[in-house]
C-alpha positions as CSV (number, residue, x, y, z in Angstrom):
1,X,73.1,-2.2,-86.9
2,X,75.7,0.4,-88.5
3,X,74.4,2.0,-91.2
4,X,76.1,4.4,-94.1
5,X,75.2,7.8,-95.1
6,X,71.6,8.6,-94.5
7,X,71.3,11.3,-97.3
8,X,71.9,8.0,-100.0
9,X,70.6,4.7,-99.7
10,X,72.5,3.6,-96.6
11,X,75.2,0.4,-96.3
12,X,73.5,-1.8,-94.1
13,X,75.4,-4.1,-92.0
14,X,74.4,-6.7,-89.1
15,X,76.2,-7.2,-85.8
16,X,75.6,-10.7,-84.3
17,X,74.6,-11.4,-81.2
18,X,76.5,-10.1,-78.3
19,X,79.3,-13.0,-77.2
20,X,82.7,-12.7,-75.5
21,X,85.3,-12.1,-77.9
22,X,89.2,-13.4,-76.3
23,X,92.0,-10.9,-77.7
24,X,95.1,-10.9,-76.3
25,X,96.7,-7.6,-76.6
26,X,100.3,-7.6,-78.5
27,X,103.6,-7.9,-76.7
28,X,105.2,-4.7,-75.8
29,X,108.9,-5.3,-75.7
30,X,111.0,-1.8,-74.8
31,X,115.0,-1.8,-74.7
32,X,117.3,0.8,-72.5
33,X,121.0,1.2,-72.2
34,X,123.3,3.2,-69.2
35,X,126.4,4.4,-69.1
36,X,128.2,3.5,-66.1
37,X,130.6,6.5,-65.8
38,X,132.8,5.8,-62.9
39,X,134.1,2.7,-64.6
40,X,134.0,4.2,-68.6
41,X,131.8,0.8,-69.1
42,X,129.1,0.5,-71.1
43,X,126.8,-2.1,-70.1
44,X,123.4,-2.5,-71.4
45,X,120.6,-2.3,-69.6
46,X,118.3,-6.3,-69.8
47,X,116.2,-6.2,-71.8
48,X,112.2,-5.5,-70.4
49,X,109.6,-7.3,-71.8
50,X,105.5,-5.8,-70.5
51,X,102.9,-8.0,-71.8
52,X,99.5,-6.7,-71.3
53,X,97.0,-8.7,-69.6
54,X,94.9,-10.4,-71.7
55,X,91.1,-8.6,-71.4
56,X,88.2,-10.2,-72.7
57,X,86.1,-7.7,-75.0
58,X,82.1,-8.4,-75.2
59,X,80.3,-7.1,-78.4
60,X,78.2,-4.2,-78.2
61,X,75.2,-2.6,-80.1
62,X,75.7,1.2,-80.0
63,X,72.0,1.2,-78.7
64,X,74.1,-0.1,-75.7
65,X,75.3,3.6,-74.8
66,X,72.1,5.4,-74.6
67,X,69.1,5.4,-72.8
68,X,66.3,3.5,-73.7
69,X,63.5,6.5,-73.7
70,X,66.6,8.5,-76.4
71,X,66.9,5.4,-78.4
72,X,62.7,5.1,-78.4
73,X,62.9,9.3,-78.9
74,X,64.7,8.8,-81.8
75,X,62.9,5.7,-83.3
76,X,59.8,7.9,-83.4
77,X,60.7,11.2,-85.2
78,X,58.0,14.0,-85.5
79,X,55.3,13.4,-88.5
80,X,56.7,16.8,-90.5
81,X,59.8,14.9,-91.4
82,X,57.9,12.0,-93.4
83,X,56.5,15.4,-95.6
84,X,60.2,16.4,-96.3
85,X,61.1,14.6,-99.4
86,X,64.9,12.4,-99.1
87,X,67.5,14.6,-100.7
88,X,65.4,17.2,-101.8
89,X,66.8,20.9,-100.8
90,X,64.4,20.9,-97.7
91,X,66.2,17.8,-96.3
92,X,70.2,19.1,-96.4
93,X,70.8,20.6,-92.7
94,X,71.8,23.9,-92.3
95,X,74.3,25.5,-90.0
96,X,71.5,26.0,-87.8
97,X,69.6,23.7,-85.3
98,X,67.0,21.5,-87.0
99,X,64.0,23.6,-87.2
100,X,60.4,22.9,-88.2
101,X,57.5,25.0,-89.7
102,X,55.7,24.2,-86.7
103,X,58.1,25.5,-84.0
104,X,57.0,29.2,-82.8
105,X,60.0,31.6,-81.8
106,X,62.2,28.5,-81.4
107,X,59.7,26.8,-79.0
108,X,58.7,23.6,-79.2
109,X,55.8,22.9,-78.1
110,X,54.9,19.1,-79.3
111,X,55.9,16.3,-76.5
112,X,57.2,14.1,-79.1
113,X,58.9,16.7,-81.3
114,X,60.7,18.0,-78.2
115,X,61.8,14.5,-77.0
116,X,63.3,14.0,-80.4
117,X,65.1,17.0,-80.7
118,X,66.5,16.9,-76.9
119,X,67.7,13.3,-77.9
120,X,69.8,14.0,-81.3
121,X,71.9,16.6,-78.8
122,X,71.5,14.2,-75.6
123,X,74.8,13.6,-73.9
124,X,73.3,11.6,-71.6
125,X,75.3,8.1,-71.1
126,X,75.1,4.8,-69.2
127,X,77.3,4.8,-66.0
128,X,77.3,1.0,-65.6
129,X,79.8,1.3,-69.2
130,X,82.2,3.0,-68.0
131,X,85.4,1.5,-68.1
132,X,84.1,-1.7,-70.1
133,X,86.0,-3.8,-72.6
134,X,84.0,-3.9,-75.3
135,X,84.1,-4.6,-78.9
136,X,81.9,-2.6,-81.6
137,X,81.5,-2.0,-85.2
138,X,82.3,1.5,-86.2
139,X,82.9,4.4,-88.7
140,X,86.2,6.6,-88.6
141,X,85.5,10.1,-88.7
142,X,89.6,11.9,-88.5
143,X,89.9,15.0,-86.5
144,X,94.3,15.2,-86.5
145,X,97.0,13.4,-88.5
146,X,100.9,13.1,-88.2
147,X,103.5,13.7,-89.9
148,X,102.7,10.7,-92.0
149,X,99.2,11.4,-92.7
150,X,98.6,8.4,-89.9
151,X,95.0,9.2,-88.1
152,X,95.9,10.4,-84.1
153,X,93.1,11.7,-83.0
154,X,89.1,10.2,-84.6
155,X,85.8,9.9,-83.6
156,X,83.8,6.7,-83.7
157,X,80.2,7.0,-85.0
158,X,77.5,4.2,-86.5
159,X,76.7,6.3,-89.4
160,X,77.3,9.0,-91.3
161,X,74.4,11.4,-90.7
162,X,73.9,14.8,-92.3
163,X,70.6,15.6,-93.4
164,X,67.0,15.6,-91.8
165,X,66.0,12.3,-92.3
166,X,68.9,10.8,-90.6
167,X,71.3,13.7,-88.5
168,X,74.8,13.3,-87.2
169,X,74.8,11.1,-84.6
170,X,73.7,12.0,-81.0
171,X,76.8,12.7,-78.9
172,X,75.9,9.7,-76.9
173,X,76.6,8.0,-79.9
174,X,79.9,9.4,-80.5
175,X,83.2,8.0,-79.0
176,X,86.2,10.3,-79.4
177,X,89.6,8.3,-79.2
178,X,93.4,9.9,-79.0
179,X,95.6,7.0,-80.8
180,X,99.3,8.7,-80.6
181,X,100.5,5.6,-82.5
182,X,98.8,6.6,-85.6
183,X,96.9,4.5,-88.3
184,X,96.3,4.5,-91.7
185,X,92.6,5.4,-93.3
186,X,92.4,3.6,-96.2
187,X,88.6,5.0,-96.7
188,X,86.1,6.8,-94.6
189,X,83.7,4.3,-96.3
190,X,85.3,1.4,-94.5
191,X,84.0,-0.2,-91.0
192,X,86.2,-1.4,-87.9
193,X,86.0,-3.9,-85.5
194,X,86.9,-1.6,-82.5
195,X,88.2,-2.9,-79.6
196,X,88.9,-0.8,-76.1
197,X,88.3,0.5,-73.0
198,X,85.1,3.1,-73.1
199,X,85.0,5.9,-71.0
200,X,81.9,8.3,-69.8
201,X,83.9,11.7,-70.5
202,X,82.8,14.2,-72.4
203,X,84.9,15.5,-75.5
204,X,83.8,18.8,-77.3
205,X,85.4,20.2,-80.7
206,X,84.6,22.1,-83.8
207,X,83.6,18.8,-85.1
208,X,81.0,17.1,-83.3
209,X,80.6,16.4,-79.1
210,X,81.7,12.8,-77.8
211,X,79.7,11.8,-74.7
212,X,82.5,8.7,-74.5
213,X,86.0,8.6,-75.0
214,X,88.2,5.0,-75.5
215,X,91.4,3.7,-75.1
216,X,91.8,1.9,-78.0
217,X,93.4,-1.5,-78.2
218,X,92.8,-2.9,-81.7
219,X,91.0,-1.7,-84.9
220,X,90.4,-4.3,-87.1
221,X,88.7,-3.6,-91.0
222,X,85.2,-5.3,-90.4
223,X,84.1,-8.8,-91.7
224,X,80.4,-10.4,-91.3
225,X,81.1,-13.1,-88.1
């Protein structure tokens, strides 16, 4: 499931069941030229064609990249948030760390409250993913542009988070991706199809932490399958 902004009513959207997706990665085709200088010929280099080898990308839920007792963590938040009411004053996060009115000098002291809180800043991952090909449904956050106002440099995320009800993302639910190439946003508001190669590294910035970084092969605007 990929959801929108938590603050609003979110943008629902369903992922099918995992399957193996074939994509056969675009022809890379690069031409050189020499100078042969003790003859004053020129004579051009052939002509070097790389394919990629085809790699076969298997959906993924992002529930795939964290632990089971976060994802359970964070299906169970403490009872104080149901009293906060959605988009009121109370439920806009601060620069500070989610607090409660029952934490006491910044200790928290409930099992359950403390489980939850550990797992929105958990960057713990699942080994067994590393280096995958997989294929997931994602949100662009941009971090860098070009020259051309192309996105380099982006974080993928399944929602939008930014109040108490529903926070930023854990960073185990964050990928951050360098794309030299470049891309055009059209709209934050708009989910991809990503496809890649994920990798258990952790990424820090002023923006968010990434508990995953991917080499990228395609990004595709989503469609219902």
């Amino acid at each position: 499931m990929l959801l929108l902004l938590g603050c609003g009513k979110p943008k629902e959207i369903q992922i099918v069941e995992s399957k193996n997706i074939n994509v056969i990665s675009k022809e890379i085709a690069q031409k050189t030229s020499a100078v042969t200088k003790f003859s004053g010929e020129v004579k051009p280099v052939e002509k070097l064609e790389k394919t990629l080898p085809a790699l076969t990308f298997m959906s993924a839920q992002w529930t795939d990249l964290m632990p089971k007792d976060d994802l359970d963590a964070l299906l169970n938040p403490p009872d104080y948030i149901d009293e906060i009411a959605e988009n009121s004053a109370e439920d806009q996060l601060n620069n500070a760390d989610l607090t409660n009115k029952e934490t006491n000098a910044g200790i928290i002291t409930d099992s359950k409250e403390n489980a939850y809180h550990q797992a929105l800043a958990s960057t713990r991952i699942i080994p067994a993913i590393n280096d995958a090909a997989i294929r997931l449904p994602a949100y662009i956050v941009p971090l860098e542009f070009d020259d051309a106002q192309r996105v380099t440099q982006f974080f993928l995320v399944p929602f939008f988070g930014a109040c108490i009800h529903l926070p930023p993302p854990p960073p185990n639910q964050t990928i951050f991706v360098n794309y030299p190439q470049g891309f055009t946003l059209e709209s934050l508001y708009d989910p991809y199809w990503v496809s890649g190669v994920i990798k258990t590294s952790l990424v820090e910035n002023d923006t968010a932490i990434a508990a995953y970084s991917m080499e990228v092969h395609a990004l595709d605007i989503y469609t219902d399958e």
